[in-house]
N, C-alpha and C positions, 0 to 999 in steps of 0.2 A: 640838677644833679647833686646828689649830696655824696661827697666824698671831700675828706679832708688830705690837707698838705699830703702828710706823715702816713695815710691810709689806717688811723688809727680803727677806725671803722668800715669796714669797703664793702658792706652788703647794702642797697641803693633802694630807697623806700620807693613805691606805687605813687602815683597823684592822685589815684580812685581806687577803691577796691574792686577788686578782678574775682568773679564766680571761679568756685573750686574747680576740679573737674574729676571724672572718675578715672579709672585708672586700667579700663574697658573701652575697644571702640567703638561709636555707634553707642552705649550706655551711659545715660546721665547718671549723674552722684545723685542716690539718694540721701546724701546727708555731707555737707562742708567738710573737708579734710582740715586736720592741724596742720597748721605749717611747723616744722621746725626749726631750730635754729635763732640767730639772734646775732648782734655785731662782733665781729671776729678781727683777731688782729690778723696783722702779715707785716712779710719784713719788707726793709726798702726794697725800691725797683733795682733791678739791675739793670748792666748793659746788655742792650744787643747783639745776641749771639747769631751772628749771619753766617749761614753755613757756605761752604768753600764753593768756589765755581764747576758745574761737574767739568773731567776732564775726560778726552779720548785718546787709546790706544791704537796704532795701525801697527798693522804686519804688513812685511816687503814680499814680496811675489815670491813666493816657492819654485825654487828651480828643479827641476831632474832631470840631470845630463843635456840640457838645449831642447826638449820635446816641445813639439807645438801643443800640448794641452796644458800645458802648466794651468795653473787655476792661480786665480788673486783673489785673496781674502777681503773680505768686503767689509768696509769700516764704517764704526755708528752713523747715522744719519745725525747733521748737522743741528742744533738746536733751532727751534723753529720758534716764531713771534707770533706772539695773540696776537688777536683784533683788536684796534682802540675801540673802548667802550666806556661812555656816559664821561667823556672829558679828559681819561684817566689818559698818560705814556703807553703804547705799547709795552708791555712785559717780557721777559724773555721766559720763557719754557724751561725750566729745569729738565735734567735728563739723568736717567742714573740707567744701574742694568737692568729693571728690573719692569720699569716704567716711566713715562714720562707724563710732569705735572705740568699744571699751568700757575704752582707756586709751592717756593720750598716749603710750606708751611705746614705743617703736620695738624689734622682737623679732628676732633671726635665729636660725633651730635651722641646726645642720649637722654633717652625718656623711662618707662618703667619696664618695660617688658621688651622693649628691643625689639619691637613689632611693628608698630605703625607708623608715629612720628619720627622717630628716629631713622627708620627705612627708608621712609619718604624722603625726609631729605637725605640722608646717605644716597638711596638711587640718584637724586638729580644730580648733588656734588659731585657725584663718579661722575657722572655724563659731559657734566661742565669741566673734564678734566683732574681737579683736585685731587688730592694725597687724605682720605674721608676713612674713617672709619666710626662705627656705630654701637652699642652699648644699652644695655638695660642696668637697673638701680634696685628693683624690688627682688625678693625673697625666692620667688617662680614667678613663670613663665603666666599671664594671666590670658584669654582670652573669651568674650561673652558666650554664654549658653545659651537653651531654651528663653530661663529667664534670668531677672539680674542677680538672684540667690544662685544660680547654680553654674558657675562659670566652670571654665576649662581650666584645667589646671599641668599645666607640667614642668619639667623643670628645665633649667638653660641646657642643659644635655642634651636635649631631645630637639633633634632636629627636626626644622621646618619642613622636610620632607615628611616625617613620620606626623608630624602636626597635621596635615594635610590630609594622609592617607585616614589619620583618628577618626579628624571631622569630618570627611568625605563617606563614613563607613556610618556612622553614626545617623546622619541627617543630609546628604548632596544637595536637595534641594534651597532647604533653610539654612545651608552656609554658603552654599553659592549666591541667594538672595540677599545675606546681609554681606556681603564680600568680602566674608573671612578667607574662603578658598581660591579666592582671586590675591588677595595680599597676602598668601601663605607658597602661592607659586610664584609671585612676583621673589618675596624672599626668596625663598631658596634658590633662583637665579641670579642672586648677589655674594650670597654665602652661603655657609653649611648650617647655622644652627644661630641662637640668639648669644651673644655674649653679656658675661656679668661683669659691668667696670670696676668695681672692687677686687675682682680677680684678677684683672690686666695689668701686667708693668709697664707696658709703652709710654714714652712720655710724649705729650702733643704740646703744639706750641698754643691753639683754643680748642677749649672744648664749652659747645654749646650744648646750653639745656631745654627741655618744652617744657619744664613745667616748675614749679618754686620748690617744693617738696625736691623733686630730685638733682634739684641746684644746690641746695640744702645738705641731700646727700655727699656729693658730689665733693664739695667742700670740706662735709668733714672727714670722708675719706683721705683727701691729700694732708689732712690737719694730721690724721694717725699716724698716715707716712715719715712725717716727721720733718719733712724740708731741706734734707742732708745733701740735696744734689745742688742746691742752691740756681736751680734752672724754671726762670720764670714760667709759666701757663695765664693764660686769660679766663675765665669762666663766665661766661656769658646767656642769661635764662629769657629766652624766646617763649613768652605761653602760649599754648597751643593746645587746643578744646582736641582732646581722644576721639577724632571722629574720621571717618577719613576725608569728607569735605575739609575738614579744617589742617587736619596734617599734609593735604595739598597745596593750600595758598600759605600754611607754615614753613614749608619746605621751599616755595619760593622768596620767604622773606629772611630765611636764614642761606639761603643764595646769597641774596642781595647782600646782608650784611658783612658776610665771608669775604665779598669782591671787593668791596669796598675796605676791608682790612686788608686784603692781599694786596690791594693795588696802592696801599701807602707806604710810603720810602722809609717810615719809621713807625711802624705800628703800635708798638709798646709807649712811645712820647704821647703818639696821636689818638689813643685807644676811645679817651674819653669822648674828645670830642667829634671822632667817628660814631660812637654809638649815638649823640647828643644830635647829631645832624641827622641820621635815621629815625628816629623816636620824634622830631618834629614832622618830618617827612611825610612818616607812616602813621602818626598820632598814635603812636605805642608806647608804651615803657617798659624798659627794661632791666631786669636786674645785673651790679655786674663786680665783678671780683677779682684780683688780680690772686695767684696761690703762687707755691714754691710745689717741684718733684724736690 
């Protein structure tokens, strides 16, 4: 792990070189991508910003005049305990109005197109619970054509429904066979449409990447932001080959490594050497960053 004291440098070189990959599912790169980018400063760590315990409200039974129907308002359900898993404490379940996680922790995954890898794990992290949201990095909306010159193209606007209806009109069979129109309805039963992360203000506590390039991005988006909230994030780049075999078994190792952040009593102290214990684990490497909103 190269990272110094001071974090003079905090982008985390490869032990081997790692093939490019395209930026299409199911479509290999016909030719190496640049990577972007190069060592970047960032300011100290801060502390720990642990958000407040949720709290609940009750109301007293409603009278009118002594009736026997009175009615009793019915108050939140109690916050309920994970399962221990892989050695970790039971956690306790955050609760708010709106939802309930299995950690305060605010997640973003994001890859190019807000299509594949990013979905993939976005679906499971919803399923396991989490507070997950998902994100694209490129220009449009990219998805493979006929052939590798002639891809699909739309823009983050256009939603995964109308995506669907495109390519179902176009070709039903040859998108249903390469499984665009299977991961196009899977979308759209998560969300409405792809989003663009350069567009979003939300601040997340990690946001994980599939690929170097839009880790790359990613970074120097928060670099433009400016750093004025002075409220740490993690940025952490999982590679993950565009395919959907591979944004499968990505999606469950950026599971894994999520749980394994969520379930440490001090994640930002312990960051490095959570990732340092997964990377031998999994014989991966990985790049990783700490940024400023």
């Amino acid at each position: 792990m190269i990272m110094s004291p001071s974090f003079t440098s905090n982008k985390r070189s490869y032990s081997e070189a790692h093939p490019q990959e395209s930026s299409h599912p199911s479509i290999p790169a016909s030719s190496p991508q640049q990577n972007g980018g190069g060592d970047r400063s960032s300011a100290k760590r801060v502390c720990k910003l642990t958000p407040p315990p949720p709290t609940h409200s009750t109301q007293s039974p409603s009278s009118s005049g002594g009736s026997s129907n009175n009615r009793l308002s019915r108050s939140p359900p109690a916050p309920r305990v994970s399962p221990q898993t892989n050695g970790h404490s039971p956690t306790l379940i955050s609760t708010d109005r709106s939802a309930t996680y299995v950690s305060p922790l605010t997640i973003a995954v994001v890859c190019s197109s807000n299509q594949n890898r990013s979905m993939e794990a976005h679906n499971l992290l919803k399923k396991r619970g989490y507070n997950v949201k998902s994100f694209g990095t490129g220009n449009k909306v990219k998805l493979p054509g006929p052939t590798i010159d002639t891809p699909n193209i739309y823009s983050f606007d256009t939603s995964y429904a109308e995506q669907f209806r495109d390519l179902k009109r176009k070709d039903p069979s040859f998108y249903t066979q390469n499984g665009l129109l299977n991961m196009l309805d899977r979308n759209k039963r998560i969300k409405e449409k792809p989003e663009k992360f350069q567009e979003n203000k939300d601040e997340f506590d990690l946001i994980v990447t599939c690929q170097e390039r839009v880790f790359d991005q990613v970074l120097e988006d928060l670099t433009e932001r400016g750093g004025n909230m002075s409220k740490m994030t993690h940025v952490i780049n999982v590679e993950i080959k565009d395919n959907h075999d591979d944004a499968t078994l990505g999606a469950f190792l950026i599971h894994e490594l999520v749980k394994e952040i969520c379930a440490s009593g001090d994640h930002e102290a312990e960051m490095e050497s959570i990732i340092a214990a997964l990377e031998k684990k999994k014989n991966k490497r990985f790049l990783y960053s700490p940024a400023f909103y």
